[in-house]
C-alpha positions as CSV (number, residue, x, y, z in Angstrom):
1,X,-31.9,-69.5,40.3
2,X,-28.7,-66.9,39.6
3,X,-28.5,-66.6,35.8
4,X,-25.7,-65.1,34.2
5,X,-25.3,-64.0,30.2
6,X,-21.8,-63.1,28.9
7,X,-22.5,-61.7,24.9
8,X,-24.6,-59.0,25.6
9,X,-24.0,-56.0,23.4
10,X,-23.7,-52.2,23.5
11,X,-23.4,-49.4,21.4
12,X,-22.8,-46.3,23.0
13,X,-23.7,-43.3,20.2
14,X,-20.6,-41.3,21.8
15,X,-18.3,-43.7,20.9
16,X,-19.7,-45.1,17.8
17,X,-20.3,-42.0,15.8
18,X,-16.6,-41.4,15.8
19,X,-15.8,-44.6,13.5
20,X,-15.3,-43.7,9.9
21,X,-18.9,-45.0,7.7
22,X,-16.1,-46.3,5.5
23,X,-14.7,-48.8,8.0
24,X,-17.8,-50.2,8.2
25,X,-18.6,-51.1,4.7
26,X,-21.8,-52.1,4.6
27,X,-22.8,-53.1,8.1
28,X,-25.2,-52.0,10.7
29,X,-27.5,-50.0,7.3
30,X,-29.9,-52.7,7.8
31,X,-33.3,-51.6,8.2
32,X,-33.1,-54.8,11.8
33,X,-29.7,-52.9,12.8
34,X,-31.7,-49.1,12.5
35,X,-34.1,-51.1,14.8
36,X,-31.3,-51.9,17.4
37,X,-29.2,-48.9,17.8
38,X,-31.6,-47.8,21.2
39,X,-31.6,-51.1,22.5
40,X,-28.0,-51.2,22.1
41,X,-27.4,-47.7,23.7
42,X,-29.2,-48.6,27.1
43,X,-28.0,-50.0,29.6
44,X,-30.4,-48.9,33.2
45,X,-33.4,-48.5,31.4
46,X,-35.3,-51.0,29.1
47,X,-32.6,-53.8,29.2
48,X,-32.6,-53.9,33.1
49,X,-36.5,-53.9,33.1
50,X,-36.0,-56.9,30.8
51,X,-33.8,-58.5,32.8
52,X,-35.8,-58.7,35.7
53,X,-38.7,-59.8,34.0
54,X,-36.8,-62.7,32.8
55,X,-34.8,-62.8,36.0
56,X,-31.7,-62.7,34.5
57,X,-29.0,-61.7,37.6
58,X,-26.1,-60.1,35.2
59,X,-25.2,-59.0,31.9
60,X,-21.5,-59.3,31.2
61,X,-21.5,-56.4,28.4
62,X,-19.3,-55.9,25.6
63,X,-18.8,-53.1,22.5
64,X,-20.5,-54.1,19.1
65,X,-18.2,-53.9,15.9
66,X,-18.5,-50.3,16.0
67,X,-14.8,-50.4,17.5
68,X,-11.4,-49.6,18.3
69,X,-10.0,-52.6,16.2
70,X,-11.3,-50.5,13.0
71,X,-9.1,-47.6,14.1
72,X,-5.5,-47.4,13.4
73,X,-2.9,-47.7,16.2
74,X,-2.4,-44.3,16.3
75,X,-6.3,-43.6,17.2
76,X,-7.4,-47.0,18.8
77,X,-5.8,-46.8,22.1
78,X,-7.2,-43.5,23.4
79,X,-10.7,-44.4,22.4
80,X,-11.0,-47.9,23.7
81,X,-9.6,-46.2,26.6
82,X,-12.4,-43.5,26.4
83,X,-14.8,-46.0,25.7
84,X,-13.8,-48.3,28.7
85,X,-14.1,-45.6,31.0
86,X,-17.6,-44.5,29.7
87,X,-18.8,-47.9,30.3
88,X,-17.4,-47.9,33.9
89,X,-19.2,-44.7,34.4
90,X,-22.5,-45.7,33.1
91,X,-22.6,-49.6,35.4
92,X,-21.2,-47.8,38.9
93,X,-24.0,-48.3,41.1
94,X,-25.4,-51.8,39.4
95,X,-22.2,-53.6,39.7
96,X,-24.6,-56.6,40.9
97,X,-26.2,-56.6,37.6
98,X,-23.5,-55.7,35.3
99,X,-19.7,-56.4,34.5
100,X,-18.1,-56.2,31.2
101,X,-15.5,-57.5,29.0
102,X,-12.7,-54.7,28.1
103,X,-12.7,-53.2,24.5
104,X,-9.1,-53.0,23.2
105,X,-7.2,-51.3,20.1
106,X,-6.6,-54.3,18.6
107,X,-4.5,-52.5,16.2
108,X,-2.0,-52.1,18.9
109,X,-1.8,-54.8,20.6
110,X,1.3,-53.8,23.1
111,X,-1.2,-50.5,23.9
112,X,-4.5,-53.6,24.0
113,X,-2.7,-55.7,26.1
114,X,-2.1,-52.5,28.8
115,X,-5.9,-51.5,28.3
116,X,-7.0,-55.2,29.2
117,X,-4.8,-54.9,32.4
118,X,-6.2,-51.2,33.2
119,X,-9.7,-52.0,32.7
120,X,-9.3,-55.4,34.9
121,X,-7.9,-53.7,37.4
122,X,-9.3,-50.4,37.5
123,X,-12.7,-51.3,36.8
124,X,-12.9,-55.0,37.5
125,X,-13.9,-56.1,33.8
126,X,-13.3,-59.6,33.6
127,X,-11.9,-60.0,30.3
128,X,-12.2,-59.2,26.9
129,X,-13.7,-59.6,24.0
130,X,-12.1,-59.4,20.5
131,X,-13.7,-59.3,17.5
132,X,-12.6,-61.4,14.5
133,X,-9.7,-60.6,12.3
134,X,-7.8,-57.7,13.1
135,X,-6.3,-56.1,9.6
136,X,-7.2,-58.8,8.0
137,X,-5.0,-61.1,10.3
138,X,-5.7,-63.9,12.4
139,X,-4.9,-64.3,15.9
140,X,-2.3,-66.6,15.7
141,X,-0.1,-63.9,14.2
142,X,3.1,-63.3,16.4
143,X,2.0,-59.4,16.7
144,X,-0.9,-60.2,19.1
145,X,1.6,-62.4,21.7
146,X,1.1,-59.7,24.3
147,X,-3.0,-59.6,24.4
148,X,-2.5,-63.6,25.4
149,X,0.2,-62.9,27.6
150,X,-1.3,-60.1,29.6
151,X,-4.8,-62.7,29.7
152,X,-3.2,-65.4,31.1
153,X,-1.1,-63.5,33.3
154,X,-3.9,-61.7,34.7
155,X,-6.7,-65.1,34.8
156,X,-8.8,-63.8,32.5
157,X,-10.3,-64.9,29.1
158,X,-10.5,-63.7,25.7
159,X,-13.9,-64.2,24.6
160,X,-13.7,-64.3,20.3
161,X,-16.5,-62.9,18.9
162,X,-17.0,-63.1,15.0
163,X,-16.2,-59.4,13.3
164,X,-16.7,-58.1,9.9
165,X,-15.4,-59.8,7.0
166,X,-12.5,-58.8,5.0
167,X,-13.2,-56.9,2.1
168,X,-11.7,-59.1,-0.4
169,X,-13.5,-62.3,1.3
170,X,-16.9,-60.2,1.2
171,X,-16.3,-59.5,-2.3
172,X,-16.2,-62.9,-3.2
173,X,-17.8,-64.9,-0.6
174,X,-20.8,-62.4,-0.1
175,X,-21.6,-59.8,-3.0
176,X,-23.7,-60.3,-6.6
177,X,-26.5,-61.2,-4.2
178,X,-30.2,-60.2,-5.5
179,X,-30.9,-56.5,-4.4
180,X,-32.4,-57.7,-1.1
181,X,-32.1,-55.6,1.5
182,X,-30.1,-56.8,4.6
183,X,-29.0,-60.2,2.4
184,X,-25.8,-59.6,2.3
185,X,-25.3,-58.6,6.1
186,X,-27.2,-61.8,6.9
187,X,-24.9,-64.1,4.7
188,X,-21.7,-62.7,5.6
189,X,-22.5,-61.9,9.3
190,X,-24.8,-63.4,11.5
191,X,-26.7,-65.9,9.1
192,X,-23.7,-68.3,8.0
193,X,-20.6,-66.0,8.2
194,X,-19.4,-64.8,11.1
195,X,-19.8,-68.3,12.6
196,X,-17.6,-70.3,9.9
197,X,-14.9,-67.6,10.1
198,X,-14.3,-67.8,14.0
199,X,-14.8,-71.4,13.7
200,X,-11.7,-71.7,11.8
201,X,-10.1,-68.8,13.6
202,X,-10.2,-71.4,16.7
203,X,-8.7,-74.2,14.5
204,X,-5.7,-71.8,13.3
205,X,-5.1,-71.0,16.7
206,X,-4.7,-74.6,17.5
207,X,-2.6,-75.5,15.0
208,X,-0.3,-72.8,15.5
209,X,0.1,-73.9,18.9
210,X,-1.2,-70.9,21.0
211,X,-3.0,-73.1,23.2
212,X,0.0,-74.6,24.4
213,X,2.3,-71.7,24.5
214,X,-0.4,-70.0,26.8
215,X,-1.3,-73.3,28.8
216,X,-3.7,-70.9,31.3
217,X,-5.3,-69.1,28.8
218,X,-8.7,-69.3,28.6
219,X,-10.9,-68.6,25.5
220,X,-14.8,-68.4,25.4
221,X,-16.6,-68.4,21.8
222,X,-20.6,-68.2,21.0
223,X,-23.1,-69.1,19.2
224,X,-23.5,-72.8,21.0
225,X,-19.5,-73.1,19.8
226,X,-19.4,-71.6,16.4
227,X,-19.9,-74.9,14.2
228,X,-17.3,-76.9,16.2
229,X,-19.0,-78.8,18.1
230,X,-20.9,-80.7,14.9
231,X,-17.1,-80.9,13.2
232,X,-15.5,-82.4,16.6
233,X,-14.6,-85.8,15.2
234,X,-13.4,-84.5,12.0
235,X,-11.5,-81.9,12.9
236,X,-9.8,-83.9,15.6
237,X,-8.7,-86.6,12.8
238,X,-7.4,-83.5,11.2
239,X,-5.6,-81.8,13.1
240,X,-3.7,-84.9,15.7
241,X,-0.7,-83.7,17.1
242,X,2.3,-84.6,14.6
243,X,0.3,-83.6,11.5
244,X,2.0,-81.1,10.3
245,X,1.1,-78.4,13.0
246,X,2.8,-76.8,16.0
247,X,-0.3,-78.3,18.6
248,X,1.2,-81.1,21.3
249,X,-2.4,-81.6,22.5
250,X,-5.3,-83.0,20.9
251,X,-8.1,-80.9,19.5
252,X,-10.6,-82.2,22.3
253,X,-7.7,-82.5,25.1
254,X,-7.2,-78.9,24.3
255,X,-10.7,-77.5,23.9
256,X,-12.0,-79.3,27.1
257,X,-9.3,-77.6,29.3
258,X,-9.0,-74.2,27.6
259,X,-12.2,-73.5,25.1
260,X,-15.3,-72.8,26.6
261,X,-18.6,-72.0,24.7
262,X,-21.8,-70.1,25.2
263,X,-25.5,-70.7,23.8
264,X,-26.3,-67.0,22.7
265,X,-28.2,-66.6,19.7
266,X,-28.7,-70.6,19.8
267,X,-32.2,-71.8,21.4
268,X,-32.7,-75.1,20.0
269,X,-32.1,-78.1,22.0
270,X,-30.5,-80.2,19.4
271,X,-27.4,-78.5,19.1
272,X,-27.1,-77.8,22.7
273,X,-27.0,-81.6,23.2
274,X,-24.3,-81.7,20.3
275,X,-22.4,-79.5,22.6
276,X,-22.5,-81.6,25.9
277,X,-21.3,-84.5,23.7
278,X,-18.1,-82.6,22.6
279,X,-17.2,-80.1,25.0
280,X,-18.8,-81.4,27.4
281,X,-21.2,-79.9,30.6
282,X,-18.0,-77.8,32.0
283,X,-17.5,-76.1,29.6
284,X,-21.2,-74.3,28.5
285,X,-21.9,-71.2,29.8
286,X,-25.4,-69.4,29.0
287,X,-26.0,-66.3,26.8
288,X,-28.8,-64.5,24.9
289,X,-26.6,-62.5,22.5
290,X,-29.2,-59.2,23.7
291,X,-30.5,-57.5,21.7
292,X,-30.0,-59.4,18.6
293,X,-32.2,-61.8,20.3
294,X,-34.6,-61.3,23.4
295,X,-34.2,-62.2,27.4
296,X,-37.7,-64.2,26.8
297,X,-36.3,-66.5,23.9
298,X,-33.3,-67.6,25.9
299,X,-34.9,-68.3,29.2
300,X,-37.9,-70.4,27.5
301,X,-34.5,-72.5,25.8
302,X,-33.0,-72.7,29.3
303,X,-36.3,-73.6,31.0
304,X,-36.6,-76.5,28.4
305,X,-33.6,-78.4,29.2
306,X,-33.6,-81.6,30.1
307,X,-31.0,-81.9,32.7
308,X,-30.6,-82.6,36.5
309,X,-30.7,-79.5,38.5
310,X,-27.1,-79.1,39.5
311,X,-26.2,-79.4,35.7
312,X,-28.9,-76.8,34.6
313,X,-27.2,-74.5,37.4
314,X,-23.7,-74.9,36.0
315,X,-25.0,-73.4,32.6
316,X,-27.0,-70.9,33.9
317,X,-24.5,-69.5,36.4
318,X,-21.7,-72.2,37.7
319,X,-19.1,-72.4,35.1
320,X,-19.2,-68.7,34.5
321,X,-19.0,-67.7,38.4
322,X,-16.1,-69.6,38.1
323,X,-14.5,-68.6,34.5
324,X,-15.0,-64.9,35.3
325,X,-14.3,-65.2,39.0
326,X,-18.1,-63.6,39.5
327,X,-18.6,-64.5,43.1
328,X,-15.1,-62.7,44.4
């Protein structure tokens, strides 16, 4: 069976060592990050091995936090644009087995919304993928207009991955922790974190009534759907149309035709079936979130569900040949 994962990281050293230590606080000193930094560099080598021993078809790949958004405007745009090219460079030749979403200044978001539309067309990425707040702002912030303009004019989707926390939030939310090394990370990143924060990133961008000022866009989000699938019934009590926001949809009309989730980093069947509940089969798409987690742990989770053929396909690969127009 064709099986397609869309959070699959990179790291390119080239690129990365060119981002200030100081913009990246504390993460990535983890002794587990240390650990990462080859696996996140390769691309030909070790991960492709691994992908056919799993039999995974293709990796959509896309930049780590080591980025562009922690540059300033004046620097972001010519290195996401560097960056970008170098990872057009290093997939020519396997464009069967790899794609990627673009990496854009998010700093400047007229200058992202040009690199998505160079990098689509140029190099046929099929999207992007932003991570987290941007300055400390939110999305729904009328400065980023042009990033969902230029998506939805070009069909592709923003995939909204979680980023590092603001300093004042990690000051609060995440320090005076016992000297443990890596606890802090863990907490404020990819243990609790990250996940809560683009949670309600997706909930701010419904009630400011993005979805419905850019009716085409589409936008994907990990982690088996970042918490919201559990909070479904709530939130959408919460946050009905005539409450106080700017959304003319509900929160479950408007997630079923525009949000879209992947399982990376999730291989538990419990909250899978949480998802099918609430978004529904449509709208899953499998991931691994490699290398933060291994080829072998996701396919044993996708070789475990319990579901008809033709629905196990549309995970796999059938909702994202269609999302990300894979097939074309």
């Amino acid at each position: 069976m064709r099986i397609v994962t869309l959070e699959e990281h990179i790291s390119l050293p080239e690129m990365a060592d060119q981002i200030p230590k100081e913009a990246l606080g504390g993460f990535g000193r983890s002794e587990r990050m240390q650990q990462l930094i080859p696996k996140l560099a390769d691309i030909t080598g070790e991960r492709l091995k691994s992908m056919d021993d799993n039999g995974i078809t293709i990796q959509v790949l896309s930049v780590d936090s080591s980025g562009a958004n922690l540059l300033s405007p004046y620097e972001g745009p010519a290195f996401a644009r560097q960056y970008n090219h170098l990872i057009a460079e290093k997939i020519a030749g396997f464009e069967g087995r790899f794609t990627a979403f673009a990496h854009l200044p998010m700093t400047a978001p007229v200058a992202a919304a040009d690199e998505l539309e160079r990098s689509v067309k140029e190099y046929n990425f099929r999207g992007a993928m932003i991570r987290g707040l941007t300055k400390d702002k939110f999305l729904d912030q009328p400065e980023f207009a042009p990033i969902f303009e230029r998506a939805q004019k070009l069909d592709v989707p923003v995939y909204l991955h979680p980023g590092l926390p603001p300093k004042q939030v990690a000051d609060i939310y995440y320090s005076g922790l016992p000297n443990h090394s890596g606890m802090s990370e863990a907490l404020a990143c990819y243990g609790w974190g990250w996940h809560s924060e683009t949670a309600l990133h997706v909930l701010r961008l419904l009630y400011a009534g993005i979805f419905d000022k850019y009716p085409k866009l589409n936008l994907i989000i990990g982690h088996m759907g970042e918490m919201l699938p559990m909070m479904m019934a709530r939130s959408e009590r919460a946050f009905k149309p005539g409450s106080g926001g700017a959304n003319q949809r509900t929160l479950t009309e408007t997630f079923h035709q525009q949000v879209h989730i992947t399982t990376s980093g999730f291989f538990t069947q419990p909250p899978l079936k949480v998802a099918l509940d609430t978004f529904g089969i449509d709208n899953i798409l499998f991931s691994v979130d490699y290398p933060f987690s291994t080829n072998e742990m996701g396919i044993e989770f996708l070789n475990a569900i319990e579901l008809p053929d033709e629905k196990i396909a549309k995970i796999a690969h059938g909702n994202a040949d269609k999302l990300l127009n894979l097939m074309i």
